[in-house]
N, C-alpha and C positions, 0 to 999 in steps of 0.2 A: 171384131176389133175390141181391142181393151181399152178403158175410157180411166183416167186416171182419175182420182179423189181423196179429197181431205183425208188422209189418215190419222191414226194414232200413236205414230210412231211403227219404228221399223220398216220393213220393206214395205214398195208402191207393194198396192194391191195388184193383181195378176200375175205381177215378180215371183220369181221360186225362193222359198225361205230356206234362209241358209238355218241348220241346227248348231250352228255354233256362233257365241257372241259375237261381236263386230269388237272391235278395236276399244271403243270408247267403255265399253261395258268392260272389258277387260280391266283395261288402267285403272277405271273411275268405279265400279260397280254397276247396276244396273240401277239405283236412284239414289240421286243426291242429297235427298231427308236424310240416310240415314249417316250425313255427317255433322258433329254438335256443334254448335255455334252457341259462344259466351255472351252471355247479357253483359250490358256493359258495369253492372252492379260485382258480378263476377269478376271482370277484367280490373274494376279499383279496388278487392279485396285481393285481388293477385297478386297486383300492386304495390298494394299497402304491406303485403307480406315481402315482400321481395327487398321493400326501401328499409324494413325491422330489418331482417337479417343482415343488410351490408351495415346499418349503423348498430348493430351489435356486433357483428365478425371485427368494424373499427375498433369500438371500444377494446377487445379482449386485446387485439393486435396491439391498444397503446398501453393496456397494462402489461404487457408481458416485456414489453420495449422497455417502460420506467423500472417496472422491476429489474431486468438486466442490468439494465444502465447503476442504477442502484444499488446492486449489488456488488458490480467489479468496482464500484466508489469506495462503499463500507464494509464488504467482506462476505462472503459466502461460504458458510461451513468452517471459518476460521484460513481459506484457500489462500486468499488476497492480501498483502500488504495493509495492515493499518497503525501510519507512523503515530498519530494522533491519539489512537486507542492506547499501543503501549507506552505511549509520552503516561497519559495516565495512569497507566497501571504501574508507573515505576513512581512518581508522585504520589500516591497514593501510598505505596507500599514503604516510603522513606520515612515521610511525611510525621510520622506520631515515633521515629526512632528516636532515644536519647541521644541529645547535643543536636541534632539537627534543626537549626534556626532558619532555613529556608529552602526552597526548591525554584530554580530558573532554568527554563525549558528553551533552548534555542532552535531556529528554523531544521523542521528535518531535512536530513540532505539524499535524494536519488542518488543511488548509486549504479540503477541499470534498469531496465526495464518495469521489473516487479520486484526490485528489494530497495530500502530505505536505511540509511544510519539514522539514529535522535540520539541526542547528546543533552543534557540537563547538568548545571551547575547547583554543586549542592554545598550551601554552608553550615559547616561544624562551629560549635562553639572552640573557639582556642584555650578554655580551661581545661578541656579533658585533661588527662593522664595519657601517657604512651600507651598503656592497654586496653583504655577506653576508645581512643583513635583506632588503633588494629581492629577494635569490637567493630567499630563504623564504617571503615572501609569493608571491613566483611560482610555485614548486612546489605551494606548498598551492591558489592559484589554479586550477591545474591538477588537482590530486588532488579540487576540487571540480566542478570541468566533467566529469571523467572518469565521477567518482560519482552523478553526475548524471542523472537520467532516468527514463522510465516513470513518470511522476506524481509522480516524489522530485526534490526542489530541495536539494543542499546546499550550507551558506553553515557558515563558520567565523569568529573572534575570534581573532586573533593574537599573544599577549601578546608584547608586545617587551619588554618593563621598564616603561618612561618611557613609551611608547606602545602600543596597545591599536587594533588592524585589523581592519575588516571585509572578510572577504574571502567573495566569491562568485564563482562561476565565469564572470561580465562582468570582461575583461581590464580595462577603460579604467578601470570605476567603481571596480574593486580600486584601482587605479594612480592613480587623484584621491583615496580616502581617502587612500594614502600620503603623498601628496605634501602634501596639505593639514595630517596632525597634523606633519609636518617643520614647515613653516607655522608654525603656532601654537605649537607647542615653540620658538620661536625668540623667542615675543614675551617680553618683560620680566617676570619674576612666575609666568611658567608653569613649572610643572615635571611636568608629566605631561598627556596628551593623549592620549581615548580619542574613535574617529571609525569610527561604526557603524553601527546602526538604530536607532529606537526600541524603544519597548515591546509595539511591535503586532508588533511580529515580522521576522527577516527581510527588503529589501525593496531595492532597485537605485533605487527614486524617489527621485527629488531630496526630496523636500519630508518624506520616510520615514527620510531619514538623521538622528541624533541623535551631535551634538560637545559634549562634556565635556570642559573645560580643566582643571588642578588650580591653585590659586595660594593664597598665604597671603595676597597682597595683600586689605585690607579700605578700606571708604567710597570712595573715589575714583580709589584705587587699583584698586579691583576694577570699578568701572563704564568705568574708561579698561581693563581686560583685557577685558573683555567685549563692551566696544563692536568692539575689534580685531579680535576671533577672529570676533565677529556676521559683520562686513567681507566678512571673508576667507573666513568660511565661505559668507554669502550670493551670493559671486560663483561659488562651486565647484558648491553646492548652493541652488539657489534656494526655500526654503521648510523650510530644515535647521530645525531645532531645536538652539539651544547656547545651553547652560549653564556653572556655573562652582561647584566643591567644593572644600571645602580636605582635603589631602593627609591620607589616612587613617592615615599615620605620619611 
């Protein structure tokens, strides 16, 4: 008879040995030593690595966020609208021309998504000459084409004195308002002559221009000024808007 005893592992003694591992040996190995186990000095340098890297993957993720953000703000690559930027740059570019006694910047106006109109009142001295006014309105013409761009439209208001110019960076439509309050400044009864856009903003369309005579003349007086400047303005701008104020001094 076989008497069982303490073993060492594996089969009872007198048992037939199997040559092939048992189950446990399979899955797990034949000894458990040789799997590592971390000091716990190990596991807080683990740790400590592990909390670096999500509070640096943070950091980059919120500069990259402010940068964006900052970018479609101010501009990127010149891509973006900046009404602001070219407000300046046409200020800046008026600014030291002869007879211009001031520059006034009005609210930029959205006009869609990602484009903007700015519009700036600019006052001439009223001593020029008629060819030094043509000089003015040309420059400023020009400091509006310059200014111009990447979703920004600007258009300026020219105070002459006596007349009053829209000017936007289309040479020709600039060059017909002139020519046209010359025009109506000549008829009978007028003494001032503002030849612009209307009240929707901004605008090169004929039918978008809006002409404002001044006269004192009243009853018949004022419908023969009115009918004239209609005239002359409908043949320049077809679908203009003109009206007629008396002189505010």
């Amino acid at each position: 008879m076989t008497v069982d005893g303490p073993g060492g592992g594996g089969a009872r003694p007198g048992w037939p040995q199997s040559p092939d591992p048992d189950d446990l040996d399979r899955a797990f190995g034949p000894g458990t030593a040789s799997v590592p186990v971390r000091t716990p000095r190990q596991r807080v340098r683990r740790s400590a690595l592990v909390g670096v890297g999500v509070i640096v993957a943070a950091g980059v993720l919120a500069v990259v966020l402010v940068t964006i953000i900052g970018s479609v703000q101010n501009g990127v690559g010149g891509v973006f609208p900046r009404p602001d930027a070219a407000l300046d740059r046409f200020g800046s570019a008026v600014r030291d021309l002869d007879g211009v006694e001031g520059v006034r910047d009005a609210e930029p106006k959205k006009t869609s998504f990602a484009s903007y109109d700015v519009e700036s009142t600019v006052s001439v001295s009223p001593t020029l000459s008629d060819e030094e006014r043509t000089a003015v309105v040309d420059d400023l013409r020009a400091a509006a084409k310059a200014a111009s761009g990447n979703g920004v439209r600007v258009f300026a208001v020219a105070d002459l004195g006596a007349l009053e110019i829209g000017v936007s960076p289309d040479e020709r439509t600039t060059e017909q308002r002139l020519t046209l309050a010359r025009q109506l400044d000549a008829i009978g009864g007028v003494s001032g002559v503002r030849c612009s856009w209307s009240d929707g903003g901004p605008s090169d369309e004929p039918a978008d221009q809006a002409i404002t005579v001044e006269t004192i003349g009243r009853g018949a007086a004022l419908d023969a000024v009115v009918a004239k400047a209609t005239q002359e303005a409908q043949a320049v701008f077809p679908g203009a808007t003109v009206s007629a104020e008396r002189p505010s001094s």
